[in-house]
GULO-964882 format. One record per residue: residue number from 1; residue in one letter; y, z, x of N, C-alpha, C in turn. Coordinates in Angstrom, 1 decimal. Layout:
REM GULO-964882
> seq/type/n.c2/n.c3/n.c1/ca.c2/ca.c3/ca.c1/c.c2/c.c3/c.c1
> NUM/A/Y/Z/X/Y/Z/X/Y/Z/X
...
REM end
This chain:
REM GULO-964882
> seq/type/n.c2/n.c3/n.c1/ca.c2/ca.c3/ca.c1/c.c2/c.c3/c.c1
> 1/X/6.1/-31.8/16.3/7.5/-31.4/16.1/8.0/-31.8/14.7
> 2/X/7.6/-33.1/14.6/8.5/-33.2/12.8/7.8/-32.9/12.0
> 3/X/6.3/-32.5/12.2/5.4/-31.5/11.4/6.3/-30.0/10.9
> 4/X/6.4/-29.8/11.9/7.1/-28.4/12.0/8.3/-28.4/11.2
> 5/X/9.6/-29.4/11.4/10.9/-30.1/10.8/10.5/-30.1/9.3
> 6/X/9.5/-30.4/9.3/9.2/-31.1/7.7/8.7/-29.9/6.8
> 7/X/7.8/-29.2/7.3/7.4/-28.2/7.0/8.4/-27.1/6.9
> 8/X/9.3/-26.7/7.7/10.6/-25.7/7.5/11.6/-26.4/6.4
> 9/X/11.9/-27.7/6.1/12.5/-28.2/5.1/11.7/-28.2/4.1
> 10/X/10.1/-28.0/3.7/9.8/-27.6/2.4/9.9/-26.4/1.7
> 11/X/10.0/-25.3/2.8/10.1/-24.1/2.6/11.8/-23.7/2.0
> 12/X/13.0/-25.0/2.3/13.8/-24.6/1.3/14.1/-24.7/0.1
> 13/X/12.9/-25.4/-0.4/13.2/-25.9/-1.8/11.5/-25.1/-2.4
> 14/X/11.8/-24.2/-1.7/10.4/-23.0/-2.5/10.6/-22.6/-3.7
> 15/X/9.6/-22.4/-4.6/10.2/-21.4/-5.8/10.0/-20.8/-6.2
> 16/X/11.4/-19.8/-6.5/11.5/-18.4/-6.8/12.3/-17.7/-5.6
> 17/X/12.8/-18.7/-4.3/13.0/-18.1/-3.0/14.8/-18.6/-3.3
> 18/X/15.2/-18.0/-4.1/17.0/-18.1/-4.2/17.9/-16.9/-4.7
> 19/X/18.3/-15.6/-3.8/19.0/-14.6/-4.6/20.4/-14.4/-3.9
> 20/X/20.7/-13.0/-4.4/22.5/-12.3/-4.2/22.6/-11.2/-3.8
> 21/X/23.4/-11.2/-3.2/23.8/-9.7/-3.2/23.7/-8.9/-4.4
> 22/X/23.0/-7.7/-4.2/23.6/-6.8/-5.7/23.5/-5.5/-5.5
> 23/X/24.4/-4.5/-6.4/24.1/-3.0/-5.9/24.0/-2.5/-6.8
> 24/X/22.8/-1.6/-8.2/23.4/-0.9/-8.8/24.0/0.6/-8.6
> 25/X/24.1/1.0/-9.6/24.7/2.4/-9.5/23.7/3.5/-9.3
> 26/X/24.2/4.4/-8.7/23.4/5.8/-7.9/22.9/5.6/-9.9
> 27/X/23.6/6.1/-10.1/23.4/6.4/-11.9/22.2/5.6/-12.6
> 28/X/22.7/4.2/-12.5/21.5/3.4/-13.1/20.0/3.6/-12.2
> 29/X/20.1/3.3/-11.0/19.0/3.7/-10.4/18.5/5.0/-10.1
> 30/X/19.2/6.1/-10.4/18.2/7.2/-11.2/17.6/7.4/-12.4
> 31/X/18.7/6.7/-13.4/18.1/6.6/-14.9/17.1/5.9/-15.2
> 32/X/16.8/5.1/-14.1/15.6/3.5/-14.2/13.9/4.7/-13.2
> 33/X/14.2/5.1/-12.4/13.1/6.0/-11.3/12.0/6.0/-12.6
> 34/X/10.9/5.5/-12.3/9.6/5.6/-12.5/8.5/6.1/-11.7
> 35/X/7.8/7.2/-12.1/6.9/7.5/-10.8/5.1/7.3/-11.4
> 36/X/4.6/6.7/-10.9/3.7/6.1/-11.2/2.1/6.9/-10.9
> 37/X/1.4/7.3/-11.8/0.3/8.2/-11.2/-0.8/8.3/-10.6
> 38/X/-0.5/6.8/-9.8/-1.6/6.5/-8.8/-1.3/6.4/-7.7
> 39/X/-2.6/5.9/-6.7/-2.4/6.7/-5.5/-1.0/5.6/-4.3
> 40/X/-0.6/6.6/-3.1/0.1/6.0/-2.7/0.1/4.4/-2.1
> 41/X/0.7/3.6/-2.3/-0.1/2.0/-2.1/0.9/1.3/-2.0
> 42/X/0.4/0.2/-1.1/1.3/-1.4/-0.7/0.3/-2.5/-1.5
> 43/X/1.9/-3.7/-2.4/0.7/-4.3/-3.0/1.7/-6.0/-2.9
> 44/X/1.3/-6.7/-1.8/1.7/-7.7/-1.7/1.3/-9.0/-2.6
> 45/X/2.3/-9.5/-3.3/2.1/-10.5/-4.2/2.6/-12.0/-3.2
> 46/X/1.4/-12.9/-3.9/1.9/-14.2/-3.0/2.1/-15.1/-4.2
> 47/X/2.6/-16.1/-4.3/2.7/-17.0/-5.2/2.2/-18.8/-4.7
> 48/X/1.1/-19.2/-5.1/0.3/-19.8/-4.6/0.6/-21.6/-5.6
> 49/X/0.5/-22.6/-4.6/0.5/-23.5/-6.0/-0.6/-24.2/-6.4
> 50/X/-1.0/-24.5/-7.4/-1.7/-24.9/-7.6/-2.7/-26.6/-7.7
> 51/X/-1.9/-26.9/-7.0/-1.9/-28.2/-6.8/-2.9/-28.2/-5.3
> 52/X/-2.1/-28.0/-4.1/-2.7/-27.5/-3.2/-2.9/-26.3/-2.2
> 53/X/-2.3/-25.1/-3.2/-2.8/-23.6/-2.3/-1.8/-23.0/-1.6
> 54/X/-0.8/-23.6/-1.3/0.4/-23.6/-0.4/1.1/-22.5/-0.9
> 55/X/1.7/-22.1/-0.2/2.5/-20.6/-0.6/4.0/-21.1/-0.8
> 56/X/4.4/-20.0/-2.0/5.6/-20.5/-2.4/6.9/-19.6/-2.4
> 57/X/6.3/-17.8/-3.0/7.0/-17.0/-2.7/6.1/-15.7/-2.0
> 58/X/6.5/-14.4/-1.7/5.7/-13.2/-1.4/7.2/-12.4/-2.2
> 59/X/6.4/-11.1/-2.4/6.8/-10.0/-3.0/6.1/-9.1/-2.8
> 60/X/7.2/-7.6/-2.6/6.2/-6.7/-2.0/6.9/-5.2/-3.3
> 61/X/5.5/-4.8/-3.6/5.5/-3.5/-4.6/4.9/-2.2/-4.0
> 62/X/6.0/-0.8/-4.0/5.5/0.3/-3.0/5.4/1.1/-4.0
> 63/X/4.6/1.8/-4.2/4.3/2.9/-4.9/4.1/4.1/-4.4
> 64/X/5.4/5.3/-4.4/5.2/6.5/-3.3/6.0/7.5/-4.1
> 65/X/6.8/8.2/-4.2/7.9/9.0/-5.1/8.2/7.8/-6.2
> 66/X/8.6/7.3/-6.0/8.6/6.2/-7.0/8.3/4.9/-6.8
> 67/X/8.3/4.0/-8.3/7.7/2.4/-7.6/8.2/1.8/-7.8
> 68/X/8.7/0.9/-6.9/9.6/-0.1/-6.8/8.8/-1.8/-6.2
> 69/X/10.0/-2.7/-6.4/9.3/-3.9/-6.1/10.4/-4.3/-5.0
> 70/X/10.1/-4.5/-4.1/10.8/-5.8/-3.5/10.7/-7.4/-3.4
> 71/X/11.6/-8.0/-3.9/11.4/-9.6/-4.3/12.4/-10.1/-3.4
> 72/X/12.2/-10.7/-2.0/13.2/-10.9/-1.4/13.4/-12.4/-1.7
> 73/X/14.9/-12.6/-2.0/15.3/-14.1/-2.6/14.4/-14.2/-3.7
> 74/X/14.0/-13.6/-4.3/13.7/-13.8/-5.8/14.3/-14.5/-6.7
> 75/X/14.3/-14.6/-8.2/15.2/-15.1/-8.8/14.8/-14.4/-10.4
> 76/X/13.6/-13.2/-10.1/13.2/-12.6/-11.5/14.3/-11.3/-11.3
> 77/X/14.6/-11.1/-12.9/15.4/-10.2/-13.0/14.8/-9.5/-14.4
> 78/X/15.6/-8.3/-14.7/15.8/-8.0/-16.1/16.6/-7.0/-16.3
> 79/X/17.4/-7.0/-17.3/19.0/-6.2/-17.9/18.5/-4.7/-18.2
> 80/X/17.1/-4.5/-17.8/17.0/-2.8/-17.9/16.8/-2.3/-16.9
> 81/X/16.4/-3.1/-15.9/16.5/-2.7/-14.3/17.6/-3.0/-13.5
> 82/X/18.1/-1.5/-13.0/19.1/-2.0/-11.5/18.0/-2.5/-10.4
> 83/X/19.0/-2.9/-9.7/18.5/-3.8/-8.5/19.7/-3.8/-7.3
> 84/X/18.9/-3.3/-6.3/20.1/-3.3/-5.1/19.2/-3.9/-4.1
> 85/X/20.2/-5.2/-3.8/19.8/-6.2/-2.5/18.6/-6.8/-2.7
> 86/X/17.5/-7.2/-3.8/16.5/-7.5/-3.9/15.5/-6.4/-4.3
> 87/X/15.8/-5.5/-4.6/15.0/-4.2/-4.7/14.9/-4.0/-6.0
> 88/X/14.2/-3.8/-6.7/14.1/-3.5/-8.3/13.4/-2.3/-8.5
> 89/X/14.1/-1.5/-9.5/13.8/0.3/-9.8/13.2/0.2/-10.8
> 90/X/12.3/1.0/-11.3/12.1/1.2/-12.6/10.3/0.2/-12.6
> 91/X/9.8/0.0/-11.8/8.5/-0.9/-11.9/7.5/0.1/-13.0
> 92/X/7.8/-0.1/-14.3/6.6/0.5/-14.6/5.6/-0.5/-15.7
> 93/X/4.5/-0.2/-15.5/3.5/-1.4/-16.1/3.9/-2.6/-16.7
> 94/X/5.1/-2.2/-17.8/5.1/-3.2/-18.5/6.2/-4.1/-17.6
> 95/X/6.8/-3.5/-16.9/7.9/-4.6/-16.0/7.0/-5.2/-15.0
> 96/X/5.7/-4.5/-14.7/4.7/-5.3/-13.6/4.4/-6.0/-14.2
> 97/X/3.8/-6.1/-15.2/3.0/-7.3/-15.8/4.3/-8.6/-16.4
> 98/X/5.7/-8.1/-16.4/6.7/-9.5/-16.5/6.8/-9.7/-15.1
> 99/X/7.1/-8.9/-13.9/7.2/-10.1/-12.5/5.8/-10.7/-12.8
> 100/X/4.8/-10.4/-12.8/4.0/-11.4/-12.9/3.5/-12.3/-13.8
> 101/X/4.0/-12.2/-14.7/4.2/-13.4/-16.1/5.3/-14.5/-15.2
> 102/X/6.2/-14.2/-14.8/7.2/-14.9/-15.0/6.9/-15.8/-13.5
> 103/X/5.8/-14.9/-12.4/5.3/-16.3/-11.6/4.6/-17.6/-11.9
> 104/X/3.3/-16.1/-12.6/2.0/-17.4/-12.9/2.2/-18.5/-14.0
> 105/X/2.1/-19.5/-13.6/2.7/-20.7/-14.6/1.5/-21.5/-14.5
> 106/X/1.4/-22.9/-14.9/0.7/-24.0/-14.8/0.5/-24.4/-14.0
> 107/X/1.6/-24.4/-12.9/1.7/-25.0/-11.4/1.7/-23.9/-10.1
> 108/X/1.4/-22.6/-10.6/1.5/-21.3/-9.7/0.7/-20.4/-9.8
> 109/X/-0.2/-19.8/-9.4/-1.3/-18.5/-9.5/-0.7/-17.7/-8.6
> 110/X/-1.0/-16.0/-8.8/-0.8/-14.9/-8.3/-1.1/-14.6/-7.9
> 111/X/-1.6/-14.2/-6.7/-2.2/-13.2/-5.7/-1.9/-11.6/-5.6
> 112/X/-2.8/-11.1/-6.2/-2.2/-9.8/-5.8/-3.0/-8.5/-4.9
> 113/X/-2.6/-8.5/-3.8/-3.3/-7.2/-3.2/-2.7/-6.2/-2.3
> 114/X/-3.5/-5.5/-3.1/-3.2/-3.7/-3.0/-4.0/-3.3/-2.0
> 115/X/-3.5/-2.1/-0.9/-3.8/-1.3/0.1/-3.2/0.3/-0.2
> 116/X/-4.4/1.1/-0.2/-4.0/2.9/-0.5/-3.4/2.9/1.0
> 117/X/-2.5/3.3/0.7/-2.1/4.5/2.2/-1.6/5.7/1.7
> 118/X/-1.2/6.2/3.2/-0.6/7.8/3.0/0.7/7.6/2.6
> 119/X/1.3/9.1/1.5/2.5/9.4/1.0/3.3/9.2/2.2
> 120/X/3.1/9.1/3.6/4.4/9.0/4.5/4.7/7.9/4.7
> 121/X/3.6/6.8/4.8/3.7/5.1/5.2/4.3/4.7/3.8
> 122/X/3.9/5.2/2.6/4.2/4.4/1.3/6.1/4.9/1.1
> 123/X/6.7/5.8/1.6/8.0/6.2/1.9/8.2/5.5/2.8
> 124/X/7.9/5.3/4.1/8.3/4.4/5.1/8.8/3.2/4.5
> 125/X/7.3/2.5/4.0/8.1/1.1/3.5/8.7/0.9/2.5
> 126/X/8.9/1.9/1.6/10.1/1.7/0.4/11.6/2.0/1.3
> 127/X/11.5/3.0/2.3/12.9/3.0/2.9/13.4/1.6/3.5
> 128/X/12.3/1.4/4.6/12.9/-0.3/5.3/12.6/-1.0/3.9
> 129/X/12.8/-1.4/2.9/12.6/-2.5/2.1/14.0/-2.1/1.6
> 130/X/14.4/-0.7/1.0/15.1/-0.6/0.5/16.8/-0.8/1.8
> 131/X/16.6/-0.7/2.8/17.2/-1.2/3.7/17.6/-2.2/4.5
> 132/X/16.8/-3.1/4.3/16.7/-4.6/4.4/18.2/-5.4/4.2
> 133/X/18.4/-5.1/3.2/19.4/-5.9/2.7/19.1/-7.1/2.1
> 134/X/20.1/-7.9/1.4/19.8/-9.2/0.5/19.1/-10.4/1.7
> 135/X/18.4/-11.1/0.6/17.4/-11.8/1.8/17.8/-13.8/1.3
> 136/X/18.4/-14.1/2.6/18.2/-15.3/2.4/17.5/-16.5/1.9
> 137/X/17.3/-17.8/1.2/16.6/-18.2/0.9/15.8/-18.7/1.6
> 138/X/14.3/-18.6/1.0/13.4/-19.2/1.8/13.1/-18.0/3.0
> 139/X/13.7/-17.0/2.8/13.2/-16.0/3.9/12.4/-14.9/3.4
> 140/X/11.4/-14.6/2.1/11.4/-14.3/1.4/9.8/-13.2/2.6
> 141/X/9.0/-14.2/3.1/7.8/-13.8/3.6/8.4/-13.0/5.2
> 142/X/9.5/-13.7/5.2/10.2/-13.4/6.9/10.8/-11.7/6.8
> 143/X/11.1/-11.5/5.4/11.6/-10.7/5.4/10.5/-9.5/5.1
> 144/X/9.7/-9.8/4.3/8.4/-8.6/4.2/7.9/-8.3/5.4
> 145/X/7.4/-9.7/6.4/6.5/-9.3/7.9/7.7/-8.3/8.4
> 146/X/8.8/-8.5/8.8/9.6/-7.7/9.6/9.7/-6.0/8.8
> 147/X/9.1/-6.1/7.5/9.7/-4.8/7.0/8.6/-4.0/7.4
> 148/X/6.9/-4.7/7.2/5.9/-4.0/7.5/5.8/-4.1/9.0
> 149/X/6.5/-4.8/9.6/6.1/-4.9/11.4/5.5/-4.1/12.0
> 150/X/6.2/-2.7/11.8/6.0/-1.2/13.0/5.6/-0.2/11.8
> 151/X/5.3/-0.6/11.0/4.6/0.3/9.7/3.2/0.9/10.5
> 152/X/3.0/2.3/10.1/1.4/2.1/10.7/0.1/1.9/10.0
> 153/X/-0.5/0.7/10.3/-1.7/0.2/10.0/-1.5/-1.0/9.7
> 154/X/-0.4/-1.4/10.0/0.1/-3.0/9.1/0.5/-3.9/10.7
> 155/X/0.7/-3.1/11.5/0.8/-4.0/12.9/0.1/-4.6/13.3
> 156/X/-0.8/-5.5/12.9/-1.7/-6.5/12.9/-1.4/-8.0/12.2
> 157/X/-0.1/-7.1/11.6/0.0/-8.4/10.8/1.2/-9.8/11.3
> 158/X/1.2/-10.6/11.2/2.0/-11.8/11.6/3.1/-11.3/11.4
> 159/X/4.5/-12.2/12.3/5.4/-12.4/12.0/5.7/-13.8/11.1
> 160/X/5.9/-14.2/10.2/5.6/-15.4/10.0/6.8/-16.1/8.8
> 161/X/7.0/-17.2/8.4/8.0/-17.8/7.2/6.5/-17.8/5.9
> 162/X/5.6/-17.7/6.6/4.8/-19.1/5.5/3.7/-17.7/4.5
> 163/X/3.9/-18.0/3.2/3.5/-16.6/2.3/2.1/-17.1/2.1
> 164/X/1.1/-18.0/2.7/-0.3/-18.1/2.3/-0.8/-17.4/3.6
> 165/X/-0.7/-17.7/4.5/-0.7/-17.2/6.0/-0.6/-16.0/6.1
> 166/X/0.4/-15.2/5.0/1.0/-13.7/5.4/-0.7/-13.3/4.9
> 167/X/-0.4/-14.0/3.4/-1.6/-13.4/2.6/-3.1/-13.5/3.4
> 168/X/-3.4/-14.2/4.0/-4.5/-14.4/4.5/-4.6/-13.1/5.4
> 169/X/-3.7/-13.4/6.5/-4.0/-12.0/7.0/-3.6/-10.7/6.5
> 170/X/-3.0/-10.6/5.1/-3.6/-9.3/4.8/-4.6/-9.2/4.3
> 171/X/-5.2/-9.9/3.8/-6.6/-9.7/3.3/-7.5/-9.2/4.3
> 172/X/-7.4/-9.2/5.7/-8.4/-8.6/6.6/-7.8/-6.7/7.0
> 173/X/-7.0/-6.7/6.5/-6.6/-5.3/6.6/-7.8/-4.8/5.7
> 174/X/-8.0/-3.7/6.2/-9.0/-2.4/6.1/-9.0/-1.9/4.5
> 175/X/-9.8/-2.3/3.7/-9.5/-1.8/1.9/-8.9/-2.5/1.2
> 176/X/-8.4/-3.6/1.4/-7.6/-4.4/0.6/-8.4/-4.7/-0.8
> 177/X/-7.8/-4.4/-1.9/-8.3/-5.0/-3.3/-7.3/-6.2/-3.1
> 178/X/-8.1/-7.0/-4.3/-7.5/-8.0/-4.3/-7.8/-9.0/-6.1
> 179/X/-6.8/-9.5/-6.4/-7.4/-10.1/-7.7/-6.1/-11.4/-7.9
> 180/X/-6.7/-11.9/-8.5/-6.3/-13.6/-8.8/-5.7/-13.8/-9.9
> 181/X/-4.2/-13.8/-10.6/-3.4/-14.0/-11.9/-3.2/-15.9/-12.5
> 182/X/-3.9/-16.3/-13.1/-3.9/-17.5/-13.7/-2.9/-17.2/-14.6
> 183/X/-2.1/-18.6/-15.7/-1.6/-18.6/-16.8/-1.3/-19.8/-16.9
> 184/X/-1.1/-20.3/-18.2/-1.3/-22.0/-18.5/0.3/-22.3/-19.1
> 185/X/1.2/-21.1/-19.1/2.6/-21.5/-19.3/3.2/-22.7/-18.7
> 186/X/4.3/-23.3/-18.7/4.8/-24.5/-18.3/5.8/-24.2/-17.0
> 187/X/6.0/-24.8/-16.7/6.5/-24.5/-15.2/7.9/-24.2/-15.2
> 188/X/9.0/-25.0/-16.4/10.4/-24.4/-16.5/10.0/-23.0/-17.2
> 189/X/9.9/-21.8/-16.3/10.0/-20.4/-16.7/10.7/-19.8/-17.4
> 190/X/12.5/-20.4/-17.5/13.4/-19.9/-18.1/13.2/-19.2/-19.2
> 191/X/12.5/-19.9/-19.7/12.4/-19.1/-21.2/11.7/-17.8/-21.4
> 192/X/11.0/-17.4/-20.1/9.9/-16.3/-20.1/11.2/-15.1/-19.8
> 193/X/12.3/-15.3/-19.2/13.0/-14.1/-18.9/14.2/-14.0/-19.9
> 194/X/13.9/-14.8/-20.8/14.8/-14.9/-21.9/13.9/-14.4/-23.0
> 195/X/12.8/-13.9/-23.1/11.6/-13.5/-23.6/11.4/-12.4/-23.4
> 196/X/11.5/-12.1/-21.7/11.2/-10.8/-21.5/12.4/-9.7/-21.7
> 197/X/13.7/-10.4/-21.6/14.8/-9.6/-21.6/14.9/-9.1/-23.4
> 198/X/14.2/-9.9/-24.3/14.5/-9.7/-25.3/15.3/-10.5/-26.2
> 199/X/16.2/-11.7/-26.0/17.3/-12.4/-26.0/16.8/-13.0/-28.1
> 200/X/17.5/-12.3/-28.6/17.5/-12.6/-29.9/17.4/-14.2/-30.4
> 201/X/17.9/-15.1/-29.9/17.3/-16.7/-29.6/16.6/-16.8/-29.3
> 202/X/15.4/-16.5/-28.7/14.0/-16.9/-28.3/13.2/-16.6/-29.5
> 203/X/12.2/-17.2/-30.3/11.9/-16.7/-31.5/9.9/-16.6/-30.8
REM end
């Protein structure tokens, strides 16, 4: 039991697991719609530490009419993307490769794995993601299992808090690619989204 106690109080001081409410506009989030020209796909990102392996954050990216990311309690952002409730519009390459700049650090590696499915499942889970609503902190993994719960093909998967665990078992799902993001950046990140935004003071 204080295993458990101890273990639920580490998971509130996770990181990257702290967001807000937000909603943009019908407007900006049509102007941001990126449609991507690969196949329809779920691509769950874990954030891993590197110290001991332990999971820190999950994030989930759908690619179907368009691609989007879900970062539930996130804390990555950027001033060319709307974002409603955790939901971020506009995922195209170069904004993939900054959520994932802005995890992998010194003290964090990225997990990322991708599963093809059909145009109906990859709409499915962009709708419940996109319906979810803002996600508490530290609920970041709680909130992905519940979105894929009743998805079909993904019902195998845990209910669970803990994002190394989620990851593990998706790795036994049927086709999963999978690949490993290193980076030797420093662990106060701040400056990478002050980088990526553009911010004329960052030289």
């Amino acid at each position: 039991m204080v295993r458990l106690i101890l273990a639920f109080a580490a998971m509130l001081f996770l990181v990257a697991c702290g967001a807000e409410p937000k909603w943009a506009s019908d407007e900006a989030v049509s102007q941001a719609r990126y449609v991507h020209n690969g196949p329809p796909s779920v691509t769950l990102f874990t954030v891993l530490s590197t110290r001991d392996g332990s999971g820190a954050h999950s994030g989930l990216m759908i690619n179907g009419s368009e691609r989007i990311i879900f970062d539930p309690a996130g804390t990555w952002q950027h001033p060319q993307l709307p974002e409603r409730n955790d939901v971020h519009f506009g995922m195209t390459p170069k904004m993939v490769a900054f959520y994932i700049d802005y995890h992998a650090r010194e003290t964090f590696d990225v997990i990322e794995q991708t599963i093809i499915v059909s145009p109906g499942v990859a709409e499915l889970v962009a709708q419940r993601a996109k319906a979810y609503g803002a996600v508490p902190k530290a609920q970041c993994t709680k909130s992905i299992s519940a979105i894929l719960s009743e998805v079909p093909g993904f019902e195998s998967l845990p209910s669970t808090w803990y994002p190394a665990k989620y990851m593990e078992a998706f790795a036994k799902l049927p086709g999963v690619t999978s690949r490993k993001i290193t980076d030797t950046d420093a662990d106060n990140n701040h400056g990478v989204l002050l980088v990526q935004a553009g911010d004329p003071r960052v030289q």
